[in-house]
N, C-alpha and C positions, 0 to 999 in steps of 0.2 A: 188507140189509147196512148196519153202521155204517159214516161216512168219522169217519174223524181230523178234528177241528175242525182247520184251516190253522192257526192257531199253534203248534197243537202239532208239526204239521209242520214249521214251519221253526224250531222251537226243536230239532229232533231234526236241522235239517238245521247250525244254528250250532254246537251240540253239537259233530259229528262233526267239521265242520271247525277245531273249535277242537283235538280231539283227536289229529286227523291233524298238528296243528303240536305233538305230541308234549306236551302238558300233561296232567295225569293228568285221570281222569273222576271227581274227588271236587272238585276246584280248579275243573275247567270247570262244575262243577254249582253250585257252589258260587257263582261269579263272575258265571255268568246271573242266578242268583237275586237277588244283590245289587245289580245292577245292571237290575233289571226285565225280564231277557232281552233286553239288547242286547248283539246280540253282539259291535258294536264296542267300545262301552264296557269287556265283558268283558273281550276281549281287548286291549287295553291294559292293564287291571289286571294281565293272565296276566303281559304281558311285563313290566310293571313289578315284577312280584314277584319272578319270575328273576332279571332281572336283581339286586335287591337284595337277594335272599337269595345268590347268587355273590360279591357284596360283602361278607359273612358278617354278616348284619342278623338278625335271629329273624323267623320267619315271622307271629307274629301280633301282633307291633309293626311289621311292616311291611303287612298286611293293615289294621290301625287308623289307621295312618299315611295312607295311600292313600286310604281313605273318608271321610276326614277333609277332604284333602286334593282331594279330587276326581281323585284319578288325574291330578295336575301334578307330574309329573316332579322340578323343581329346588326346588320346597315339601314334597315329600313328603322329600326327601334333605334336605333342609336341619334338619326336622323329625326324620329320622333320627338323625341327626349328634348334634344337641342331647340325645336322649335320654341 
């Protein structure tokens, strides 16, 4: 019998919790990826994007924004803003 290589494992284990915090599974897929499968990293991105697409910001100037930015919070809003 094959095992799952362990990272695959616990990308499928960051996944689900990033999921269970109610983020869609194309954003959470999305988010690991660009962020190398961290899933803190991710998720920070997750919440930073909420939050500023709630702010009524367009989602993939704020997606540019953020990678840009490093996922910093008052640079990426600042950055926002100026657009």
């Amino acid at each position: 019998p094959s095992c799952l290589p362990l990272q695959f494992l616990s990308y499928l284990g960051a996944c689900d919790r990033l999921l269970k915090q109610g983020y869609e599974e194309g954003q959470v897929e999305e988010a690991m990826e660009m962020f190398q499968y961290s899933e803190k990293k991710a998720a920070e991105f997750l919440r930073l994007l909420a939050q500023f697409n709630d702010m009524g910001f367009q989602q993939n100037e704020i997606k540019e924004v953020l990678l840009l930015c490093g996922n910093q919070r008052e640079r990426a809003l600042e950055e926002l803003v100026m657009k």
